[in-house]
C-alpha positions in Angstrom: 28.5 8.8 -67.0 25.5 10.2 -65.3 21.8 8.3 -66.4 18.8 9.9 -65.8 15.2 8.8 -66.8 12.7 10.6 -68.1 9.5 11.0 -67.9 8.4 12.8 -71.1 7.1 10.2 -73.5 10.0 11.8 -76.2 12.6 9.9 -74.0 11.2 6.2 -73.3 14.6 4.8 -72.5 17.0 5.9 -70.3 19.6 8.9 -71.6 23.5 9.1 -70.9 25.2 12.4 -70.5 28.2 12.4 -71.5 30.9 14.6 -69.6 34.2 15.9 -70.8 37.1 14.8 -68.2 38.3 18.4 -69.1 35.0 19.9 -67.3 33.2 18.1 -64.9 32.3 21.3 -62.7 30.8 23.0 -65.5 28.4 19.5 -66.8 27.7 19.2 -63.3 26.7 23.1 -62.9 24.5 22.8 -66.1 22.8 19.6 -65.5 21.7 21.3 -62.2 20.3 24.3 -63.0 18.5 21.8 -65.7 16.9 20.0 -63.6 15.8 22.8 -61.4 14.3 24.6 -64.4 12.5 21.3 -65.3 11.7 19.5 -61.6 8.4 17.0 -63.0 10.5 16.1 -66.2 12.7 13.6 -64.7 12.5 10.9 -61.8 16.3 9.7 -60.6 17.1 6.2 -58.8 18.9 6.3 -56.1 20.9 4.1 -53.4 19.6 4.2 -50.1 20.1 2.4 -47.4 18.4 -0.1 -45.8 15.8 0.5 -43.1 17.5 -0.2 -39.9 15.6 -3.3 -37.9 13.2 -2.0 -35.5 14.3 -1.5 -31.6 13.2 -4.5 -29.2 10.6 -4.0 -27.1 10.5 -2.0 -24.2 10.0 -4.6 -21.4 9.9 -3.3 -18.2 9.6 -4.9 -15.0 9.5 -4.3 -11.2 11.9 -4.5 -8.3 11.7 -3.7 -4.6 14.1 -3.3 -1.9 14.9 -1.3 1.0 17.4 1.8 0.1 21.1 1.3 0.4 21.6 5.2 1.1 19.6 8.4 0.7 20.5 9.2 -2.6 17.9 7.8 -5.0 15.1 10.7 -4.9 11.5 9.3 -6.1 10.3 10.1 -9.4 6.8 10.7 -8.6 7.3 13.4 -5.3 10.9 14.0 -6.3 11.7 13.8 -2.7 14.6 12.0 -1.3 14.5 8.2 -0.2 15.7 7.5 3.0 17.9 5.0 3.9 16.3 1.7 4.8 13.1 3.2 3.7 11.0 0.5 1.2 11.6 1.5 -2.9 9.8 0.2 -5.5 11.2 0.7 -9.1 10.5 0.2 -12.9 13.1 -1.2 -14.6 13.3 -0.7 -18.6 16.2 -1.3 -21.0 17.2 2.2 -22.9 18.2 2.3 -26.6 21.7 1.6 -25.6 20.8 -2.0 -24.2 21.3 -0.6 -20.4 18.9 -1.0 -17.6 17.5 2.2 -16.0 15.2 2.1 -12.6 13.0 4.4 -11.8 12.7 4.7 -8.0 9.6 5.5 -5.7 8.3 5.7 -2.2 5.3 3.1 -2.5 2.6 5.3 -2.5 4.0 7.2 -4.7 4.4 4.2 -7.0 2.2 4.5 -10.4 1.3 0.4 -10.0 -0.4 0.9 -14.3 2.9 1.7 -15.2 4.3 -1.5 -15.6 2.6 -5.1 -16.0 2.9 -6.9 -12.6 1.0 -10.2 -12.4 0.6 -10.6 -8.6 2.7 -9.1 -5.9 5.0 -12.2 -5.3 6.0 -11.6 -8.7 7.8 -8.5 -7.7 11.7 -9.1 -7.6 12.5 -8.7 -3.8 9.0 -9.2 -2.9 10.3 -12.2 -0.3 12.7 -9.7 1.5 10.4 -7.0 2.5 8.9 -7.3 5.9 5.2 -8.6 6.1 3.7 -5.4 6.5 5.2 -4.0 3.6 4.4 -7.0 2.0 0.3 -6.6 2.6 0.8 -3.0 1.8 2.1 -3.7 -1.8 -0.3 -6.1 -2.6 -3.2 -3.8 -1.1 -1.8 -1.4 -3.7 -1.9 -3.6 -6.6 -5.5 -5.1 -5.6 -6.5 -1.1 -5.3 -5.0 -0.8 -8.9 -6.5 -3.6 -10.7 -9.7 -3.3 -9.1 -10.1 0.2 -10.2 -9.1 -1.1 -14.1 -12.1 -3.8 -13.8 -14.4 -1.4 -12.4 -13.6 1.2 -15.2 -14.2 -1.7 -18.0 -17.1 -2.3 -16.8 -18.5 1.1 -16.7 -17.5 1.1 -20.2 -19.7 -1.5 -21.3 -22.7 -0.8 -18.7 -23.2 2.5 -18.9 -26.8 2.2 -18.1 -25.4 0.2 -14.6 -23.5 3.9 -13.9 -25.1 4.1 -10.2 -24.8 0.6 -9.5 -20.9 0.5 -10.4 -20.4 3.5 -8.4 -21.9 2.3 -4.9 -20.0 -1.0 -5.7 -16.7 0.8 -5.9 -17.3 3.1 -2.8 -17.8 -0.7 -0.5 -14.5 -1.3 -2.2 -13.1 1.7 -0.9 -14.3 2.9 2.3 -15.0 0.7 5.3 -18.8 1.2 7.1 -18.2 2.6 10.3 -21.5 2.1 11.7 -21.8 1.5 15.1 -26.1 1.6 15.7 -26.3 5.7 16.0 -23.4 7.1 13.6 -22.3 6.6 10.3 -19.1 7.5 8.8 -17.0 6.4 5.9 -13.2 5.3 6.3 -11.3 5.0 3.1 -8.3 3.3 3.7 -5.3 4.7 1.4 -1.7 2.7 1.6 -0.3 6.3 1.1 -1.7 6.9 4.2 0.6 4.5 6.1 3.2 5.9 7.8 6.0 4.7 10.1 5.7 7.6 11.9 2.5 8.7 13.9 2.6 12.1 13.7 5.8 13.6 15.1 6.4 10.5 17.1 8.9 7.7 15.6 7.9 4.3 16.0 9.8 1.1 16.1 10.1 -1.5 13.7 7.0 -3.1 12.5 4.5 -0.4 13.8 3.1 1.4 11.3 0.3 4.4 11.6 -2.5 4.6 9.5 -4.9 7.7 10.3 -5.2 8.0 14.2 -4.5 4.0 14.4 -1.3 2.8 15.7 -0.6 -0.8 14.8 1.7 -4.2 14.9 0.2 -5.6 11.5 2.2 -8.8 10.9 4.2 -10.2 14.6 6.8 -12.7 13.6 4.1 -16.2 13.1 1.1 -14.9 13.0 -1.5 -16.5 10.7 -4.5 -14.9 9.3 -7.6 -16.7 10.7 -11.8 -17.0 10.6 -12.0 -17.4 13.8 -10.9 -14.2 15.8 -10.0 -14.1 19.6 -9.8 -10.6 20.5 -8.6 -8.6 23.9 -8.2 -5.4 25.7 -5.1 -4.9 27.3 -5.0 -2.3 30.3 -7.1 -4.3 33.0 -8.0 -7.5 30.9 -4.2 -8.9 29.7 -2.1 -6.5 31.2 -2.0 -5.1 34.9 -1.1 -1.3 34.3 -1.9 2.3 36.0 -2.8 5.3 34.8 0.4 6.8 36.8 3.0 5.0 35.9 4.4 4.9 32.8 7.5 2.8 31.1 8.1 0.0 29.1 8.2 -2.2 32.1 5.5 -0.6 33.9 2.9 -3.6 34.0 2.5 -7.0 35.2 -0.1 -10.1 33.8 -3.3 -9.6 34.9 -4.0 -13.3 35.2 -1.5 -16.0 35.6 -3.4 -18.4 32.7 -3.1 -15.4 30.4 0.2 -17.5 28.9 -1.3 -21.0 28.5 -5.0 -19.2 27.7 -3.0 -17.4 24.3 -1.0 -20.4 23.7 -4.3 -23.1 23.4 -6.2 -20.8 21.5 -3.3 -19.7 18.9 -2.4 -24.0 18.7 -6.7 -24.0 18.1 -6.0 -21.7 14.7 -7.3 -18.2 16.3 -5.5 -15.1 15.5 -5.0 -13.4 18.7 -5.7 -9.6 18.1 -5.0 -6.7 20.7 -7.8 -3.6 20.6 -6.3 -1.2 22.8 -7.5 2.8 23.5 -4.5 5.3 24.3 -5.4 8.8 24.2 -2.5 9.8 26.0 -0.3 9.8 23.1 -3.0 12.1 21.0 -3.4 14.3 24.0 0.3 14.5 25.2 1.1 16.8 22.2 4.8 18.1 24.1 5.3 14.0 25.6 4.0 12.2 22.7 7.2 10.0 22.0 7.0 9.2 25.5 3.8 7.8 25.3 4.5 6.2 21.9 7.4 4.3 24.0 5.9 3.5 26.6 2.2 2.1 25.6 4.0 0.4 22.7 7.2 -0.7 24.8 4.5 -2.5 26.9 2.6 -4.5 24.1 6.2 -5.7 23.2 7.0 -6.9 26.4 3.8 -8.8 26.9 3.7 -10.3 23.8 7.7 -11.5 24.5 6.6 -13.0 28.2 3.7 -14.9 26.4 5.4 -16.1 23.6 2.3 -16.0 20.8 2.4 -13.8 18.0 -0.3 -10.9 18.2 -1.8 -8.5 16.2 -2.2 -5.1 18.2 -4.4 -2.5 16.9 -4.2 0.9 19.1 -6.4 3.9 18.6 -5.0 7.2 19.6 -7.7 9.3 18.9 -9.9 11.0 21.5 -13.4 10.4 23.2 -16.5 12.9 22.3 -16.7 16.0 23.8 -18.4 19.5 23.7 -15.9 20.6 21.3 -15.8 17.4 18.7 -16.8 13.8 18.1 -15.5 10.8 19.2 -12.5 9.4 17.0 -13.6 6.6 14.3 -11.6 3.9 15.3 -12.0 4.6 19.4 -13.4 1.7 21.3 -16.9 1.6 21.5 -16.4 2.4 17.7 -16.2 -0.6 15.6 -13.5 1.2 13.4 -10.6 -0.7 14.3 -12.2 -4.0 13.8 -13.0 -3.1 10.4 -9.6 -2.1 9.4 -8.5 -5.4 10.5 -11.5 -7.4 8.7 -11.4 -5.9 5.6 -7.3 -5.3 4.9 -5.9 -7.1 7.9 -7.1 -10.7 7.5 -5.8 -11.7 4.0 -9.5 -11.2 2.8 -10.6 -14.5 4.9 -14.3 -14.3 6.0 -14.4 -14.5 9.6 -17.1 -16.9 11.5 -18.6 -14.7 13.8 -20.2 -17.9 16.2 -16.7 -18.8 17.3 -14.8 -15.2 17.6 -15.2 -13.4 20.5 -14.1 -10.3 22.4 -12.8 -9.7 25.7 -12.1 -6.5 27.9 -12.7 -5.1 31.4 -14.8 -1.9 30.6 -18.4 -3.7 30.9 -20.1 -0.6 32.4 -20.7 -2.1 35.8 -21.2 -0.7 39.2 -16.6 0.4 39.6 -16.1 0.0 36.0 -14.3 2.8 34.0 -16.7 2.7 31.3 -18.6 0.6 29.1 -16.6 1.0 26.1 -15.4 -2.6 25.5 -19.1 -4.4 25.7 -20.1 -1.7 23.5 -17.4 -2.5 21.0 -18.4 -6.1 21.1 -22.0 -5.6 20.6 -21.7 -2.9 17.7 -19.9 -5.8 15.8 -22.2 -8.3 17.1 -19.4 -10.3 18.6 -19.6 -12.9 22.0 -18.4 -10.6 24.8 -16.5 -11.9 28.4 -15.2 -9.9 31.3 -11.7 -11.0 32.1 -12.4 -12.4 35.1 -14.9 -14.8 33.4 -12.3 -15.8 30.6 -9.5 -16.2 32.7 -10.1 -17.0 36.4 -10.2 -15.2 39.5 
């Protein structure tokens, strides 16, 4: 029995066609063509099924970690990740109730892609070395400053100008040293662990021209600043010898000098020019080694962590202008004030810088008083700081 309804006011209750158990092809082949020939005559019920219960939602989160191998390849470059080189994934949940991550390089890493409240909230966070740990959080600060800044251009569009210069002092670091301007925008993409063709060992990175020991093994972030040279002011060294080992103290107090003023809360900080390992194109490694196999030594001997800041770049000459962040430019400073310091305000009265290079009668040059006046800091020869 097949029932039907129609929708002619002729039939107001439901009709029953019968069907002959002799011929149910041919009622079934009549009723069709039927209802073909007569489509808005007749509404039908139906079974359907019931609407299957909507899918969970798509929670992701995020994980970091060094690579186990070389066979994850990041989804933003689609290069390969090295072994031992820092990942940083989004993990979701597929239809299937399976977890898929989706690998990165860190500055390859789109930091809007998932919700992350802080960096620390970061599975793995706690593993990563310290430089890699200010290098996430830079990114996440650079993402979620640029979010706020783009909300509020929404809602003050008449403040257009204003929100523009406010963002580029987020972004770029004032170079000024009195005569030259120039604008430094530091990029975490731009941190490398290599500087240029030159490998460098663990915990110095390369950012731009800069080579750098961001975060030794108990260092803590500080206003008050106690900064140094280190050919002629910490460290005894020559210009023709080179090697690791090649160097002695320049002062005997130079242990116990570091040690009161890291137990007084300073951050001891190392601003150092080498140009040899920008110039020495075909002996760069050996530079690399050496100048950095130094610092490492020193700071061993002395036992007090240090942050060590060396700029590569070259002095001015008839063929180009002085590097950015080369001493008597203030650009190395900066690069440690602004992303170096855990954002901590430093007291200018009670930091101070000290270097050999004071522009007197047998000195080099005068690049290290010039440093300390362009960023208007208390400036001592070694000799004065540390005894004859």
């Amino acid at each position: 029995m097949l029932c039907f309804t129609a929708r002619n006011p002729i039939f107001p209750h439901p009709i029953a066609l019968s069907q002959t158990s002799n011929s149910p092809l041919l009622f079934l082949k009549r009723f069709s063509l039927f209802c073909v020939q007569n489509p808005k005559r007749f509404s039908f019920s139906c079974f359907q099924k019931s609407p299957m219960p909507p899918p969970p939602p798509n929670s992701s989160h995020v994980v970091a970690e060094y690579a186990k191998s070389n066979r994850s390849s990041c989804k933003g470059c689609a290069k390969s990740i090295g072994k031992e080189v820092l990942r940083v994934g989004i993990v979701s949940r597929d239809a299937r109730g399976f977890d898929m991550t989706k690998w990165h390089h860190l500055e390859c890493f789109p930091a809007g892609a998932a919700s992350v409240g802080s960096a620390e909230t970061i599975k793995g966070f706690e593993t990563l070395q310290s430089s890699e740990q200010e290098a996430l959080k830079t990114l996440l600060e650079r993402f979620a400053n640029s979010v706020t800044d783009g909300e509020v251009h929404k809602r003050e569009e008449g403040e257009e100008n204003e929100l523009e210069e406010r963002d580029a002092k987020k972004t770029k670091l004032s170079t000024s040293d009195g005569e030259t301007n120039s604008d430094i925008a530091f990029l975490v993409s731009d941190v490398k662990n290599k500087y240029k063709d030159a490998t460098l060992p663990p915990k110095w990175k390369a950012f731009k021209t800069i080579v750098f020991l961001e975060r030794d093994d108990g260092l803590h972030d500080s206003n008050k600043i106690a900064a140094f040279d280190f050919d002629g002011t910490l460290g005894n060294t020559s210009l023709y010898k080179r090697g690791a080992d090649a160097w002695s103290l320049m002062y005997p107090s130079v242990p116990d000098k570091l040690q009161k003023l890291y137990n007084d809360g300073y951050k001891l900080v190392i601003f150092t020019n080498e140009s040899n390992i920008e110039r020495h194109k075909k002996k760069r490694q050996a530079a690399v080694d050496s100048k950095i196999g130094r610092l490492d030594n020193f700071i061993k001997q002395v036992m007090v962590p240090i942050q060590v800041f060396i700029a590569c770049g070259l002095g001015e000459s008839s063929r180009q202008a002085a590097d950015a962040f080369r001493k008597p430019k203030p650009g190395m400073w900066h690069i440690m004030e602004k992303h170096f310091n855990s954002g901590i305000s430093i007291d200018m009265d009670q930091s101070f810088y000290v270097g050999d290079a004071a522009g007197r009668h047998g000195d080099h040059s005068d690049a290290d008083i010039k440093f300390a006046q362009a960023i208007g800091l208390k400036f001592y020869v070694p000799e004065e700081y540390f005894g004859a």
